[in-house]
C-alpha positions in Angstrom: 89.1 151.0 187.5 91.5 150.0 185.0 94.5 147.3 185.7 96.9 150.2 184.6 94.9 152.3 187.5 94.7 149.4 190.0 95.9 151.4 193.0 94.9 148.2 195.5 97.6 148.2 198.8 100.9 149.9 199.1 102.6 151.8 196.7 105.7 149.2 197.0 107.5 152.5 195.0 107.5 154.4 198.6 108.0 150.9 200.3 106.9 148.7 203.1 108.1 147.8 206.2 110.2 144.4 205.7 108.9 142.4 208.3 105.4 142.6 206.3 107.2 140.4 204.1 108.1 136.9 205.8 109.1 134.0 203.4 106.5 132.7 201.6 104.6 135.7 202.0 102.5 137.4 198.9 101.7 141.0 199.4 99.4 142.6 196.9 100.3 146.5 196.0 100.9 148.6 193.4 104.0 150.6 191.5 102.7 153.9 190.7 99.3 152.9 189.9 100.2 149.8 187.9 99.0 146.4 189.8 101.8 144.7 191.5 103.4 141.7 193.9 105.8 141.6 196.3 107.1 137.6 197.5 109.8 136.9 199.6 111.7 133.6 198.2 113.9 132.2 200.8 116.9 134.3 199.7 115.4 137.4 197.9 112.4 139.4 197.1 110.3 140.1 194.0 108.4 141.8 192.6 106.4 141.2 189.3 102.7 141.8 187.9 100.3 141.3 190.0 98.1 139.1 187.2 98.9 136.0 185.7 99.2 136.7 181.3 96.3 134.2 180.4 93.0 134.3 181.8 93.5 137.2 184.5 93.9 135.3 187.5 95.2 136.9 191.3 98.6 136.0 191.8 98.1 136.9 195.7 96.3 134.1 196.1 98.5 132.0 194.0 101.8 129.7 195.8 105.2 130.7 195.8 107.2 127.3 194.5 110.9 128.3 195.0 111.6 131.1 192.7 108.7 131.0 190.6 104.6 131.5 191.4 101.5 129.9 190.6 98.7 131.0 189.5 95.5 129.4 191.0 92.6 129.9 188.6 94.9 127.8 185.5 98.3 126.9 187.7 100.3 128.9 184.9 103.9 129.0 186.4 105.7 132.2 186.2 109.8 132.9 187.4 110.3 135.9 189.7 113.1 136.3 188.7 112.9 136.9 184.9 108.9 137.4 184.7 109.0 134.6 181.8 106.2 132.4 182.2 107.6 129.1 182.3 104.4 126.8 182.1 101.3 127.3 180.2 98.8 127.9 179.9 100.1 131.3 180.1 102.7 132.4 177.3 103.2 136.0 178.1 105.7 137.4 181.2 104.9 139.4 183.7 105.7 143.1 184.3 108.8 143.4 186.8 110.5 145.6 188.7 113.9 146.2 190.6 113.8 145.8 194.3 116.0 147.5 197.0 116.0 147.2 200.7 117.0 149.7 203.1 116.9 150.9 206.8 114.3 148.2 207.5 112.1 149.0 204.1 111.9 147.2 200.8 110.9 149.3 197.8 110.1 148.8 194.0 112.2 151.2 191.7 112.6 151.1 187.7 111.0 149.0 185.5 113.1 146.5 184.2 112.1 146.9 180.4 115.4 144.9 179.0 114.5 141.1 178.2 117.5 139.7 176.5 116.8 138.0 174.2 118.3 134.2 174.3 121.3 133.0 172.3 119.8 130.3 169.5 120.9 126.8 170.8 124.7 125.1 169.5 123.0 122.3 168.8 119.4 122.6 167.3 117.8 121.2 163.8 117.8 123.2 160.7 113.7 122.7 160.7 111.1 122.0 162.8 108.0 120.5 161.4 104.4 120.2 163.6 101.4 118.2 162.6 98.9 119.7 164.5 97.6 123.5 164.9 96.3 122.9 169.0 97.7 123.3 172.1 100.9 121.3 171.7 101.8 122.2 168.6 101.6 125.8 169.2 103.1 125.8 172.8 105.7 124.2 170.8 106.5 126.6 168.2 105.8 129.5 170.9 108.7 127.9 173.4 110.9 127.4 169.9 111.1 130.8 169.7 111.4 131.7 172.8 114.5 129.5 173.8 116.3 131.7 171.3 115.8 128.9 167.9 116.2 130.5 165.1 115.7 127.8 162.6 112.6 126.9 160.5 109.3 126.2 162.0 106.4 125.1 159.9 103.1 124.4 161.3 100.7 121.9 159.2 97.0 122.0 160.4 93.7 120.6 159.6 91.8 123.1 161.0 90.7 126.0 158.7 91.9 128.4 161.8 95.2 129.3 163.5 95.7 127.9 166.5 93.1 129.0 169.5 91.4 128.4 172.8 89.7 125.2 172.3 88.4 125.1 176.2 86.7 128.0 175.5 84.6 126.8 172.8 82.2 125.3 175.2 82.5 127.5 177.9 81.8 131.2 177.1 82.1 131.5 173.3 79.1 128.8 173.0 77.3 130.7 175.7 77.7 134.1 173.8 79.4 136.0 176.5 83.2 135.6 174.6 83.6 137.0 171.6 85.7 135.5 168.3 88.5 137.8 168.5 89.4 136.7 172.1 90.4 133.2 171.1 93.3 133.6 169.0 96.9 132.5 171.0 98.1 134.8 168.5 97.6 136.7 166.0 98.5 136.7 162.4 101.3 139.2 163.0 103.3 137.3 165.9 103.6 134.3 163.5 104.7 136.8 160.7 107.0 138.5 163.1 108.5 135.4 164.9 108.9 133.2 161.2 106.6 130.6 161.5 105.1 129.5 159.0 101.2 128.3 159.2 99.4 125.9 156.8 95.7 125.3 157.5 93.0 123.9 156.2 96.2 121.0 155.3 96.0 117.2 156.1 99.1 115.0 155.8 98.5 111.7 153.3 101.6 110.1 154.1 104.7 110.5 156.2 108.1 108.9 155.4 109.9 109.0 158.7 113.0 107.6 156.9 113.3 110.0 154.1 112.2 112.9 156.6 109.5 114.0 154.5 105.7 114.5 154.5 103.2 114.5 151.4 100.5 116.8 151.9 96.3 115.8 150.5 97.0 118.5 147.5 100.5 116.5 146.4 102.8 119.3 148.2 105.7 117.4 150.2 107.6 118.7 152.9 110.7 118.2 154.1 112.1 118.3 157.7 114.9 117.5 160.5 113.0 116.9 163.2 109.4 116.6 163.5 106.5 116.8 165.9 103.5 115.1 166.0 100.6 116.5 168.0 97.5 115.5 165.7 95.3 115.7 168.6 91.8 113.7 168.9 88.5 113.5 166.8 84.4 113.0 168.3 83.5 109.6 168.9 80.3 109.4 166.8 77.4 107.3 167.8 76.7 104.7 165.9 72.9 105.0 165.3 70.6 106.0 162.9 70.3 109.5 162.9 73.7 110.2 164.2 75.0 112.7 161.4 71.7 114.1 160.8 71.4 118.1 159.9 70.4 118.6 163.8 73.3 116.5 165.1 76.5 118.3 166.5 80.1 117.5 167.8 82.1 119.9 169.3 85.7 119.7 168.4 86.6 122.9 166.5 86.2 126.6 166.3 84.2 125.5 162.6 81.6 123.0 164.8 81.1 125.6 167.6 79.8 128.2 165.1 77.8 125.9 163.7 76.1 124.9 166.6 75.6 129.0 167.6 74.2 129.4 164.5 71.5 126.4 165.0 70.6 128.1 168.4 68.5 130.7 167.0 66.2 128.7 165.4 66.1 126.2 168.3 64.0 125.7 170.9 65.0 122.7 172.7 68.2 121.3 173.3 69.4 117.3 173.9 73.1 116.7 175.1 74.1 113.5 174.8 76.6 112.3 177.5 77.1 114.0 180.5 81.3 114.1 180.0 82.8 117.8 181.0 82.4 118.8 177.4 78.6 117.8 177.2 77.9 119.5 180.8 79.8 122.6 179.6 77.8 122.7 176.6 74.7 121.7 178.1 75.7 125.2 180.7 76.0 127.4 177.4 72.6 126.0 175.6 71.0 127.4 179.5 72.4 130.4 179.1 71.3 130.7 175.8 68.1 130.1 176.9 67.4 127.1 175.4 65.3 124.4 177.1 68.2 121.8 177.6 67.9 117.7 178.0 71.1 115.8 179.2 71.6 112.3 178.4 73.8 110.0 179.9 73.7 106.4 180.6 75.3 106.8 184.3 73.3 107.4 187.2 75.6 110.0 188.9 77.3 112.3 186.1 81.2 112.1 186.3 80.7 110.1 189.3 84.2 107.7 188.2 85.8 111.0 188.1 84.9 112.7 190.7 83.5 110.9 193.0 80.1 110.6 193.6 79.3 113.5 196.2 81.0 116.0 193.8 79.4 114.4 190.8 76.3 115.0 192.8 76.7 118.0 193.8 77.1 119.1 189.3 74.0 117.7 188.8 72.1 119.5 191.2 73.6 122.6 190.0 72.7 121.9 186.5 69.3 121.0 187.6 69.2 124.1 189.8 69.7 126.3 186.1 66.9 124.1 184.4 68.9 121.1 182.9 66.4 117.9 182.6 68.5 114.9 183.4 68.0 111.1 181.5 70.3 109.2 183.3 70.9 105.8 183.0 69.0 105.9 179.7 70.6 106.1 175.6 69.7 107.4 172.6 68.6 104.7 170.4 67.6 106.9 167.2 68.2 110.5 166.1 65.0 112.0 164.0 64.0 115.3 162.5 63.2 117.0 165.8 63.4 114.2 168.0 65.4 111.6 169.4 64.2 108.2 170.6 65.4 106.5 174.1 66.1 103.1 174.9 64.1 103.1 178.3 61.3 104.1 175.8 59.6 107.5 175.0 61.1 110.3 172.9 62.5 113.8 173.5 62.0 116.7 171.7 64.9 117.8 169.6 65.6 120.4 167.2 69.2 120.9 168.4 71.4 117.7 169.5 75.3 118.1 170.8 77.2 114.8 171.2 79.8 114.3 173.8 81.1 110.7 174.4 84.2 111.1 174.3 86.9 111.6 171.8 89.6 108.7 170.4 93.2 109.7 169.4 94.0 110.6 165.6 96.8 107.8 165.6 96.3 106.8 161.7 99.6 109.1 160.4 101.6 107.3 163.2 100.5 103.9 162.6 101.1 104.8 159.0 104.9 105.9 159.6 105.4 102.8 161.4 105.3 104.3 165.0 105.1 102.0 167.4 101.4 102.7 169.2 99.4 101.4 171.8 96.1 103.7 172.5 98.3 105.9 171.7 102.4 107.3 170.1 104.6 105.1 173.1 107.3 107.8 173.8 109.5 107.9 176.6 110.1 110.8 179.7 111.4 113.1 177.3 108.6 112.5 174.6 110.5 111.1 171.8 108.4 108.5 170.2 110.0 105.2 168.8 111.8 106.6 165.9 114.5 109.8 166.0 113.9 112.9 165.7 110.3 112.4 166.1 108.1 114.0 169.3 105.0 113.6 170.2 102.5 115.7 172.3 99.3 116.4 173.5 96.1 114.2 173.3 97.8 111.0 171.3 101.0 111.0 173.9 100.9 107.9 176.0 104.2 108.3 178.3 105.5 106.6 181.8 104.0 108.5 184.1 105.8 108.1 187.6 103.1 108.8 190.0 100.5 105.7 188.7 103.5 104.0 187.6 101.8 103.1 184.2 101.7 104.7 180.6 99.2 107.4 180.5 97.5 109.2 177.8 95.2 112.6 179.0 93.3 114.8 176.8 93.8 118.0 178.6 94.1 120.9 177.5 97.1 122.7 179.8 98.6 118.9 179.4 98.9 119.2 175.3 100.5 122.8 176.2 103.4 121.9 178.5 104.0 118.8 176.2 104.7 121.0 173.5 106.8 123.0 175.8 108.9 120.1 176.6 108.9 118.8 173.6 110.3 121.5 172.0 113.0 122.3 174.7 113.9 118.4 174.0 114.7 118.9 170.6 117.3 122.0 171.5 119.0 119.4 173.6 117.8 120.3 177.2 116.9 117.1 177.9 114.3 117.8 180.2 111.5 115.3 181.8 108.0 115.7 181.2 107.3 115.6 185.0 104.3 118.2 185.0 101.6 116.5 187.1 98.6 116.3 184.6 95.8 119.4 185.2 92.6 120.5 184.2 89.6 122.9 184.7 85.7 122.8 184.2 83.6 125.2 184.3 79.8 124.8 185.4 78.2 128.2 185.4 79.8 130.4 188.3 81.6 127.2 190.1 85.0 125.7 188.7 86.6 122.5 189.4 90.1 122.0 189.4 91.3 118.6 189.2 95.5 118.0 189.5 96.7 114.3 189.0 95.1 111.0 187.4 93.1 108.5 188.3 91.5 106.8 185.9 91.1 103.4 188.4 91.2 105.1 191.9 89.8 102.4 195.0 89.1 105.1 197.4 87.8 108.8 197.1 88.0 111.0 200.5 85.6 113.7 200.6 86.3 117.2 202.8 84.2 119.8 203.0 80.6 120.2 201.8 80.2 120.7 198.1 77.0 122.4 198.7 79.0 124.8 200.1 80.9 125.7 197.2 84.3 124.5 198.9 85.5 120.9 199.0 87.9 118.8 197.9 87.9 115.0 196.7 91.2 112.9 197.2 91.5 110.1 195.0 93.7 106.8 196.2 94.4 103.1 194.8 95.8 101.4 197.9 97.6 103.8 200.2 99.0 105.9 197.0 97.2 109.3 196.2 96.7 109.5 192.6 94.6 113.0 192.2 93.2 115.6 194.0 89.6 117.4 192.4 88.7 120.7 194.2 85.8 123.4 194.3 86.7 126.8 195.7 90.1 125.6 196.8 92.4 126.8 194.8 95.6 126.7 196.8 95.0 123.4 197.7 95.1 122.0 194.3 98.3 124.2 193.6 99.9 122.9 196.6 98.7 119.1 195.6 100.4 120.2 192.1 103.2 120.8 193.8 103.3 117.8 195.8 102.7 115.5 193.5 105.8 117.0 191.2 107.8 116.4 194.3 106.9 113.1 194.3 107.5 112.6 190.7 110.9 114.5 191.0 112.1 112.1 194.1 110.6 109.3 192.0 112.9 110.4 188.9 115.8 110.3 190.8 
């Protein structure tokens, strides 16, 4: 059955009984056939898509937050009120509708089709530039436009492609069950239509903060009033012989990705080095292929300083459980034509090797520009690095996070997004914390983990539930503190633990 078909629950068009709908409550239904929710805030009711705009997910079993909901595959954030989705990963709004209540029933009428459009800012720059085509510097161009600026926005990118869905390069595009088209945020005409301007394929030489100008590698210089810099992160490459042999892959872009499905074919068995998200996702895809797949990793529990080592557990039996062969505690020493060679001795067969270790922050152009940096562009709550005019965002952002009470740099994916957001509202004078709690997702065949906070140097890790089970969560604490939550088939817990820990950061904030 279609979504525009979806005729799950009540027909909120010939209403429901109020008291079905307390506060707090989510009741799934439809409007004439099209897929619906009603909520109960604590002053009015809703009702709005019943789908969250990016991957799909059930907004019944998401978590109303005041006037807005969440949803609890990705914790994209929508407003009841207006539809709009107010924090990625989801961009698009929701479908809504009017609501009336009467002799004891609430119903959905019209459509509300009108979305006025927003007044461009008093106070905004004549132009916008980005450096950097990812998450943040899209989510920042996106939100640009969408706060009603009607100035110039140019995009400058390295990568050959527009900006796409980098988690899903070693999810289901490696594994062949997403196809090309699907990972495009946009395409070519919503640039085209909204006036912003793309250059790929472009890296930036130099950058003159002063003189508010860039020089691009083919002598073109660009000009700007404000500026954004969300350059993202590059592969750490091993240093050993072999490394960058023909075999050898690192997954970063949309370009690597097809090269590595391209190799498959021809490939028989697989080595992953490093057993980080990224190498276990990839190591998932290579199964599904049907490739015989090696993992190696020099830990004895993978992601165990992540997640704990019950959890961490728990992912390697499930990798084992799909044919994975593990080498843990063990390196790769030397990378051959069709082999690789490991430190504990003995070699693996190899036609295909993927490298995951990690990735390091592309800091160069701001160390170039005079930025002041420190594992990462220092900016402040509002993400204005050390210069004005200048924002940075995504994976080389290193800002005061209130929770840990330290400066923090993450390489998420849903983090670079909201960054951008902020970022963006920033320079339209809204003046508005970065006080997201950082979030992420993995996926491992059919099981997801969701993991909401950071703790990169947590003392204490509280398991509950079984993870055999398919539903647990892991609590991470330094002292009596809780720094992050990691969960497996419990989503609303991680969304309320989102929530909570924004609380905390918004009481913190003052």
């Amino acid at each position: 059955m279609s979504q525009e078909a979806d005729q799950t629950g009540p027909d909120f068009a010939l209403g429901i009984e109020a008291a079905l709908l307390g506060v707090g409550v989510i009741l799934r239904g439809h409007v004439d056939g099209e897929p619906a929710i009603m909520a109960r805030s604590a002053s009015e009711v809703f009702a709005v898509g019943a789908f969250c705009t990016h991957y799909h997910g059930p907004l019944e079993d998401g978590l109303l937050v005041g006037e807005t909901i969440r949803c609890p595959w990705h914790h994209a954030c929508f407003s009841l009120r207006s539809g709009e989705a107010v924090r990625a990963p989801a961009f698009d709004a929701l479908p809504r509708w009017r609501v009336e209540e009467a002799d004891g029933r609430i119903y959905a009428r019209e459509r509300i089709r009108d979305r006025a459009a927003k007044p461009a800012p008093s106070a905004a720059p004549r132009s916008v530039l980005i450096v950097g085509g990812g998450a943040a510097g899209f989510a920042a161009a996106q939100t640009l436009r969408a706060e009603g600026y009607d100035g110039v926005i140019e995009i400058v990118s390295a990568d050959a492609a527009a900006p796409y869905d980098r988690p899903n390069l070693s999810k289901d595009y490696l594994a062949g069950t997403a196809q090309q088209e699907w990972l495009p945020l946009r395409g070519a005409d919503w640039y085209r239509e909204n006036g912003v301007m793309l250059r790929l394929g472009a890296r930036v030489e130099t950058l003159d903060i002063a003189a508010r100008r860039l020089t691009l590698h083919d002598g073109a210089t660009l000009s700007f009033d404000t500026l954004l810099l969300a350059t993202g992160a590059e592969p750490v490459r091993l240093p050993i012989p072999g490394a960058e042999g023909a075999n050898v892959h690192y997954l970063r872009s949309l370009a690597d990705a097809d090269r590595i499905v391209a190799a498959c074919p021809g490939a028989a068995r697989a080595v992953v080095i490093g057993a980080s998200f990224i190498g276990l996702e990839v190591a998932a895809s290579l199964r599904t292929r049907g490739l015989e797949t090696h993992v190696v990793a020099p830990e004895a529990v993978p992601m165990a300083r992540i997640l704990g080592p019950e959890l961490g557990a728990h992912v390697k039996r499930l990798h084992e459980a799909h044919g994975v062969i593990f080498h843990l505690e063990d390196t790769a020493t030397q990378i051959g034509e069709g082999r690789l060679t490991l430190a504990r001795g003995g070699e693996l067969a190899a036609d295909l090797v993927v490298v995951g270790v990690g990735v390091r922050p592309n800091l160069m152009l701001a160390e170039l520009a005079g930025l002041e940096t420190d594992k990462g562009v220092i900016v402040d709550e509002y993400l204005r690095a050390s210069a004005p005019d200048v924002y940075a965002a995504g994976d080389i952002a290193r800002w005061p996070d209130r929770i840990t009470g330290e400066r923090i740099r993450v390489e998420h994916w849903v983090v670079a997004e909201r960054q951008g957001q902020t970022a963006a509202r920033n320079m339209l004078g809204r003046n508005e914390r970065f006080d997201a709690a950082p979030f992420f997702w993995s996926q491992h065949y059919d099981q997801a983990i969701s993991y909401v906070g950071h703790a990169p140097g947590w003392e204490r890790a509280e398991l509950s539930g079984d993870p055999a089970s398919g539903a647990c969560s892991v609590a991470f604490y330094k002292g009596d503190r809780k720094l992050a939550l990691a969960t497996l088939g419990r989503d609303l817990e991680s969304l309320r633990a989102e929530a909570a820990f924004e609380a905390a950061i918004g009481a913190l904030s003052g």
